[in-house]
C-alpha positions as CSV (number, residue, x, y, z in Angstrom):
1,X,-27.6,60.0,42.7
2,X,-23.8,59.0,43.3
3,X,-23.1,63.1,43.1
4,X,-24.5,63.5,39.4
5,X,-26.6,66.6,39.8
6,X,-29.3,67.4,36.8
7,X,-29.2,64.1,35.7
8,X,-32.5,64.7,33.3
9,X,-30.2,67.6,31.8
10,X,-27.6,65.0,31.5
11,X,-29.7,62.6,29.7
12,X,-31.1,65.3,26.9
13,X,-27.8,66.4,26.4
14,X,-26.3,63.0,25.9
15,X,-29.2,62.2,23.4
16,X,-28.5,65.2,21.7
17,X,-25.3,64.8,20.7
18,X,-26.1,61.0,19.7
19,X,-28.4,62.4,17.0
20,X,-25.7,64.6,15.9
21,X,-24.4,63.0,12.4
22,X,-20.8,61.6,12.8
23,X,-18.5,58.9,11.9
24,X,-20.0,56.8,14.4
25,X,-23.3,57.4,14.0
26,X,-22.9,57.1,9.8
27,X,-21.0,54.0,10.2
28,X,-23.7,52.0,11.9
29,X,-25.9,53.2,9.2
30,X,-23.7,51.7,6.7
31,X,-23.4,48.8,8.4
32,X,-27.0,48.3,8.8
33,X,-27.9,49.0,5.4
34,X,-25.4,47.0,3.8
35,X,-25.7,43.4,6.2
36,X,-29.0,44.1,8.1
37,X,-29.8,44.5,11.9
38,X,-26.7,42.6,13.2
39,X,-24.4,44.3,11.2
40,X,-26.5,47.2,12.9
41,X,-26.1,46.0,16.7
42,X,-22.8,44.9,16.3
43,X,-21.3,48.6,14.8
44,X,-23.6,50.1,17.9
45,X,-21.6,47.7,20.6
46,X,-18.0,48.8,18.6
47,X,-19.0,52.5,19.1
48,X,-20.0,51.4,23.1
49,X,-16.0,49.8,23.6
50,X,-14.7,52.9,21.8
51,X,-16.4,54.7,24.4
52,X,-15.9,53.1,27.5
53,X,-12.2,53.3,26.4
54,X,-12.3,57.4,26.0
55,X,-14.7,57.5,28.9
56,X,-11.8,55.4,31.0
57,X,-8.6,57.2,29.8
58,X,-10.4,60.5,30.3
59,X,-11.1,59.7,33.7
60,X,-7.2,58.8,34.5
61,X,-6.4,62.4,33.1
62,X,-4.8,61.0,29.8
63,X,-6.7,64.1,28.3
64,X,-4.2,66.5,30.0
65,X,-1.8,64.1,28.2
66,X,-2.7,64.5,24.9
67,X,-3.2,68.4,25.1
68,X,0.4,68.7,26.5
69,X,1.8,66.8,23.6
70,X,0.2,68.3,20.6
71,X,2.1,66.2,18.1
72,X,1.3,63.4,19.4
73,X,-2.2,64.1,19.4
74,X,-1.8,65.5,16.2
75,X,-0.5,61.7,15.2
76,X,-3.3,59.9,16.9
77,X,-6.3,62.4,14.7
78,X,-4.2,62.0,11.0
79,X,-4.8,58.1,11.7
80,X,-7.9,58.6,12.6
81,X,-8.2,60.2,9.4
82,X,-6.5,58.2,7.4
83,X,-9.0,55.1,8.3
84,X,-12.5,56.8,8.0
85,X,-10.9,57.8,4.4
86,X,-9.4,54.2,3.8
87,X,-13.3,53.4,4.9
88,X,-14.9,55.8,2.5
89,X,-12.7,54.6,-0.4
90,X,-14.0,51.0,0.6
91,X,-17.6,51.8,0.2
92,X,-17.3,53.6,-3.1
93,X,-15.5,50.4,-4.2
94,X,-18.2,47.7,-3.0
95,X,-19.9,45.8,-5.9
96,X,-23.3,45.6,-5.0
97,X,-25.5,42.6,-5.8
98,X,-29.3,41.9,-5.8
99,X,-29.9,40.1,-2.6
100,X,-33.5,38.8,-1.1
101,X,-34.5,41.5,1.2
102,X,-34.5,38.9,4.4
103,X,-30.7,38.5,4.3
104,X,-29.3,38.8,7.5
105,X,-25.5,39.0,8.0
106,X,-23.4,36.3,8.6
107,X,-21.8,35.8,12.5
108,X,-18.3,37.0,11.0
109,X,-19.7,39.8,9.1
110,X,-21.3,41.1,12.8
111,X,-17.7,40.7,14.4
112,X,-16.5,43.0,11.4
113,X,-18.5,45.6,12.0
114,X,-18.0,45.8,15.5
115,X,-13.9,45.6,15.2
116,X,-14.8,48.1,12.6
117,X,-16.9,50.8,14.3
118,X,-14.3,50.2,17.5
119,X,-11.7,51.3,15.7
120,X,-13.2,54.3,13.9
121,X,-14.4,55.5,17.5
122,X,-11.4,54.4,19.3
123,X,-9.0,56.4,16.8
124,X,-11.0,59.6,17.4
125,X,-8.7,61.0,20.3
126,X,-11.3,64.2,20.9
127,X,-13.9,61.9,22.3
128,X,-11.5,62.0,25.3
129,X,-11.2,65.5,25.5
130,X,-14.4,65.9,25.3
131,X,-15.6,63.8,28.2
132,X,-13.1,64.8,30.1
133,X,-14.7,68.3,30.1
134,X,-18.4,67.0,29.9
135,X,-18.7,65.1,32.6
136,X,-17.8,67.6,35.1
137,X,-20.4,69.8,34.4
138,X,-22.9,67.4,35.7
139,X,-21.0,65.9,39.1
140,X,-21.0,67.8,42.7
141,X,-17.4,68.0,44.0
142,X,-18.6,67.7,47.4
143,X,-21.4,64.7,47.2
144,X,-19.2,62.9,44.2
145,X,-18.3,59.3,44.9
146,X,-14.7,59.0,42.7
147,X,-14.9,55.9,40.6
148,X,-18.2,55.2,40.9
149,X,-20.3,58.6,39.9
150,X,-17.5,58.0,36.9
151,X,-19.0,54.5,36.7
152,X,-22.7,55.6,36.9
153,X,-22.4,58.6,34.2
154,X,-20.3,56.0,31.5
155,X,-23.3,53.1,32.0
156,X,-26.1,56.0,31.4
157,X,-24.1,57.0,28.2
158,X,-23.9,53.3,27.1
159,X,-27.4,52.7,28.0
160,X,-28.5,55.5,25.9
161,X,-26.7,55.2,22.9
162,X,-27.6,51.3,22.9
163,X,-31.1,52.0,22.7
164,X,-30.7,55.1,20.3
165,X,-28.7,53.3,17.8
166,X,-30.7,50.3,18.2
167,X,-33.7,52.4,17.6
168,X,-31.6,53.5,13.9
169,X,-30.6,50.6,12.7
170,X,-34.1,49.3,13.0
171,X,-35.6,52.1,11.2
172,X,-32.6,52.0,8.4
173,X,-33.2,48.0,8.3
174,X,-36.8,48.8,7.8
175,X,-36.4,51.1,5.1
176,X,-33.8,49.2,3.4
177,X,-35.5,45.8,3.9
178,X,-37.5,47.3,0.9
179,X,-34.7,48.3,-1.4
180,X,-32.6,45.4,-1.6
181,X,-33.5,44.3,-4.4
182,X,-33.1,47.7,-6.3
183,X,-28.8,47.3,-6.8
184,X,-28.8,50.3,-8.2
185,X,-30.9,52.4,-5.0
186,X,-28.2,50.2,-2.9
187,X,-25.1,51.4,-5.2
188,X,-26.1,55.2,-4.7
189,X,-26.5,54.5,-0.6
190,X,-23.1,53.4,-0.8
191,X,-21.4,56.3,-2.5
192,X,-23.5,58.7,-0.3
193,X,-21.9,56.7,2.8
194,X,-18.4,56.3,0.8
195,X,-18.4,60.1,-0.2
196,X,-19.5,61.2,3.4
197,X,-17.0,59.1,5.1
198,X,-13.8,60.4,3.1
199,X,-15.3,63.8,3.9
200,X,-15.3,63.0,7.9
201,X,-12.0,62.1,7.3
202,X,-10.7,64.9,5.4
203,X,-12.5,67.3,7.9
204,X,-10.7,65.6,11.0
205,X,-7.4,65.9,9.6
206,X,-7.6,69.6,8.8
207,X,-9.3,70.9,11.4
């Protein structure tokens, strides 16, 4: 199909590394359990533009870019950094309130979270890297059809990680739906989310 060959291989191994825990992956947690299932949907569809961004700069070889100018790089990943930890600090920060456990959040909250979770994926420069030497692994240099086997692998990976990170926020709105009302349980989630964000941070910048 377009000159993607093991394609079920392809799909396992993309779901794989969606369950992996990172600072995407966390932040639609927190976003979910702090404003509810849009909150949710809205970090999963900033982590899908981040994405299609790497996914399309990878694909015009900007990867070989960034490798060549390791400072540069280097400038991209401290910043990177320096928001997950700015982030972090924010959650640790937050003043939690007892709230009915059907609150939803508001339209501008939603747009937050997506401009949010955009930014966070957009300002981690390895994702490129990384599809740039992923996505080869799984396309046939002979049966290949350029822009579109590119186009075909990028909508399976948005596909999937739309209905696995739909599939979390549902489950952490489910679970949290029942602890609103406990500020204190909701004051702990937030540090754990604060404290693990700062880490992400701390881990990009020094590794």
């Amino acid at each position: 199909m377009f000159g993607i060959i093991n394609y079920g291989t392809f799909i396992v191994t993309v779901l794989l590394f969606l369950a992996i825990p990172g600072p995407g992956l966390l932040g639609i947690i927190a976003s979910a359990g702090k404003d509810g299932r849009r909150a949710g949907f809205a970090a999963t569809l900033g982590v899908v533009g981040g994405d299609w961004v790497h996914m399309f700069l990878a694909g015009i070889g900007v990867a070989a870019l960034l490798q060549a100018n390791p400072a540069f790089f280097k400038g991209i990943q401290y910043l990177g950094a320096a928001y997950l930890i700015y982030l972090g600090i924010g959650l640790l920060r937050t003043k939690i309130e007892n709230k009915p456990a059907d609150a939803e959040a508001e339209p501008a909250a939603g747009s937050r979270h997506l401009r949010r979770l955009f930014v966070i994926t957009l300002m981690n420069p390895k994702a490129i890297v990384f599809y740039m030497a992923f996505f080869p692994l799984f396309i046939n240099p002979e049966q290949h059809h350029g822009a579109w086997t590119l186009l075909a692998m990028g909508l399976t990976v948005s596909s999937l990680t739309i209905l696995f990170c739909f599939s979390v926020v549902l489950l952490v709105n489910l679970i949290t739906s029942k602890l609103k009302n406990n500020a204190r349980i909701s004051r702990v989630a937030h540090r754990i989310a604060g404290i693990a964000l700062i880490g992400f941070g701390i881990k990009l910048s020094t590794n």
